[in-house]
N, C-alpha and C positions, 0 to 999 in steps of 0.2 A: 437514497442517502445524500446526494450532492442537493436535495431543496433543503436538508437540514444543516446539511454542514455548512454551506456557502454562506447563508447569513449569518452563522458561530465566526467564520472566518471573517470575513467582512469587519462586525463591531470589534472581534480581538485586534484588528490588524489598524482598524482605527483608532484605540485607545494605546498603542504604542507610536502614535505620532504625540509629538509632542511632550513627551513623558517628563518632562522639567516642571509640569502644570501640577500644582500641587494634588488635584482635584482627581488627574490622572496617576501621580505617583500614588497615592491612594488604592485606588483601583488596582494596578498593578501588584501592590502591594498586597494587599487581600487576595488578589485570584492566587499568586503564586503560595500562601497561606493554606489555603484551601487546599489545594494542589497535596500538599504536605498533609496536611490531616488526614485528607482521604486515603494517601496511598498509604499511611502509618495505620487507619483504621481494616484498610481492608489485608494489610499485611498482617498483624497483629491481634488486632483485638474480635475483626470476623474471618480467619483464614480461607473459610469454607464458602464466603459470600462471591457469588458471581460477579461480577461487572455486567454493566448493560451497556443497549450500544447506544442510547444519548452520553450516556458520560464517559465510555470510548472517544465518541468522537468530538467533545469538548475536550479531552483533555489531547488527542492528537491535535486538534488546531494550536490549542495552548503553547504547547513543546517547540511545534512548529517553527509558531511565531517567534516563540522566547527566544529558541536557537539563534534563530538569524537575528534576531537582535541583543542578546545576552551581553553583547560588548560595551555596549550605551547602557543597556538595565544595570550592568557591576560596576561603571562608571556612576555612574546617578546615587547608587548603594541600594538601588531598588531589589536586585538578587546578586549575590553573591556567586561567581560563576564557580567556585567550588560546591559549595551548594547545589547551584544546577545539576554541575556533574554528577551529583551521586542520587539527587530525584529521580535523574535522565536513567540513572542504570536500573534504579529501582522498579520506573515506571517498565520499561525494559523487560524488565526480568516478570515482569504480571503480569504483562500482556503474554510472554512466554507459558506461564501457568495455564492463563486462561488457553490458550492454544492447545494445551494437551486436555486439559478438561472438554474443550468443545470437540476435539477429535473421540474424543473416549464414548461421549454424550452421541456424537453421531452414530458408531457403530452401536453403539444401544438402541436406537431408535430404528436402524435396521432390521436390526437379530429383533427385536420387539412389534416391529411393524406398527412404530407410533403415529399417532394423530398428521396431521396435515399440519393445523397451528405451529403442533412442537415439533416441526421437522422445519417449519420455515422460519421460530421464532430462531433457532438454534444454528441455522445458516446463517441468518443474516449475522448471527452474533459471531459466527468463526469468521465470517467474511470484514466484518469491521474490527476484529483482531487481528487477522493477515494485513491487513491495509494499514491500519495503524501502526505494526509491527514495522511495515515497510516507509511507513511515510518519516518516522522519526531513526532509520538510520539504520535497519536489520543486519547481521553479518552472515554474510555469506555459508560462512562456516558452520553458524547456527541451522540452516537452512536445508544444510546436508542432510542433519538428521531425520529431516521431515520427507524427503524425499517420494522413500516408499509408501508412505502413511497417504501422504497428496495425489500419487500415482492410483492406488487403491480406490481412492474417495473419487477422483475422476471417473473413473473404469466402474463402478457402481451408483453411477448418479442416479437417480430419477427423476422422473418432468416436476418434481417439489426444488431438486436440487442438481438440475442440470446448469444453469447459467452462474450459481457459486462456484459447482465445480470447474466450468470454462475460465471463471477469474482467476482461479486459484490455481490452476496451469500457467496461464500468461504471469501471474506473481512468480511463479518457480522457476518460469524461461527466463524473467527481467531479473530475478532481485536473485536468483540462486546461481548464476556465474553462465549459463546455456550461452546467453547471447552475444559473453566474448569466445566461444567456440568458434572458428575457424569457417566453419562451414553453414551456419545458424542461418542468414541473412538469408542468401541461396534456396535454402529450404523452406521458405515461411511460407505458411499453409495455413488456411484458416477459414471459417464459414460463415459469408457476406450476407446473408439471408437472414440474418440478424441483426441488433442493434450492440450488441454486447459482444456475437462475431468478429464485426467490426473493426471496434474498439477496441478486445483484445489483438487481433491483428497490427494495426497503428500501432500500437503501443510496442507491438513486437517488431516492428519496421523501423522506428528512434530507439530502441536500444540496441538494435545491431547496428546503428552507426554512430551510438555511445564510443570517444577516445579515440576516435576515426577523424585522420585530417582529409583533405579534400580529394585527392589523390587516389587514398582509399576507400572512399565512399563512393569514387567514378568507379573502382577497380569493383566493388560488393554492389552497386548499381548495374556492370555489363554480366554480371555471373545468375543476377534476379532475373534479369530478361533473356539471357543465355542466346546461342547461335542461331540458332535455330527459332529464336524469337515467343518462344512456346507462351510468354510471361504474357504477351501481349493479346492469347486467345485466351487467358482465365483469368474469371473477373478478380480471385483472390491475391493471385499473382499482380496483376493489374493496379489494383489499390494498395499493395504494400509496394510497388514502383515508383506510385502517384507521388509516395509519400517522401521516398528516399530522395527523389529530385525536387521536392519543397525544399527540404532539411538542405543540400546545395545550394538553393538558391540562396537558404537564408531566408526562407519565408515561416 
């Protein structure tokens, strides 16, 4: 997914330099146009029409973008930041839809014992709705209710949809409230013999020291390596230590 999205991000992130150029208020103008069409067509006029994930994930780079710079776009008159608002909740609220449909869609494909294609066209697609979900601002709250649904789809993976379901753990320990638990940091656990292992690992190592001044990153740094030094014989333990003393350094 990131050979596709990094260049979507790239040209978007390029065409709001500048944005006074008429060439580009233009452009700006139009994509955010778009934006609006499409999420009015797939609201309204095709309720039942899926999203895909090219245009998932254009329209999360879009939002992205816009977000962080929406203050200059409403200054310029290019968008309206009331307007954003309620795109933002609409888009919001589809990618939600789509989340219960790709969950619904999964255990169908179980109980059915679907093809290989539609087992893996159909992760990818929950997987670039989680992320998308997450990338423009998900709440918490929201999150709860997926809980056990996530827990389930974990606990039944198979080798078509084991590394979604790995992501879509690490999305519910970062983005579902786990990792300001108390005891989160401590406990990370995760399998390095992957690429995606990893990755989800890292990512679970910067969000336990999400809100965290330095103090207490030294204090959630000596509790990962513990007395007895145990962090220091396993390699998982090891790389989420690696990480938490970058994040100190400031690297």
């Amino acid at each position: 997914m990131p050979l596709y999205m990094d260049p979507a991000n790239y040209l978007q992130s390029q065409m709001t330099e500048n944005m006074d150029q008429p060439q580009r208020r233009t452009y700006l103008s139009n994509c955010w146009s778009t934006i609006k069409q499409t999420l009015d067509q797939m609201g309204t006029k095709k309720p039942k029409r899926r999203w895909n994930f090219p245009l998932i994930a254009l329209f999360e780079v879009a939002f992205v973008i816009f977000q962080a710079k929406i203050d200059a776009l409403a200054d310029l008159n290019i968008i309206d930041s009331q307007d954003f608002a309620n795109i933002h909740v609409a888009f919001y609220m589809h990618l939600k839809n789509q989340l219960d449909v790709c969950l619904k869609l999964e255990e169908s494909n179980k109980r059915n014992q679907a093809s290989h294609n539609k087992k893996v066209r159909n992760s990818i697609l929950l997987l670039s709705t989680v992320e998308a979900w997450g990338a423009i601002g998900v709440h918490a709250s929201h999150l709860e209710d997926y809980d056990g649904e996530f827990r389930m789809f974990a606990k039944s993976c198979d080798e078509v949809t084991f590394d979604v379901a790995r992501k879509m753990e690490t999305f519910m320990a970062v983005r579902g409230g786990m990792a300001a638990k108390k005891n989160f940091g401590a406990k990370l656990r995760g399998d390095v013999s992957t690429l995606y292992g990893r990755q989800a690992l890292l990512e679970k190592a910067r969000a336990a020291t999400v809100e965290k001044d330095e103090p207490a990153k030294l204090k959630l740094l000596g509790k990962m390596i513990g007395e007895d030094l145990v962090a220091l014989t396993q390699l998982d333990k090891l790389l989420a230590v690696r990480e938490v003393i970058k994040i100190c350094e400031g690297k």
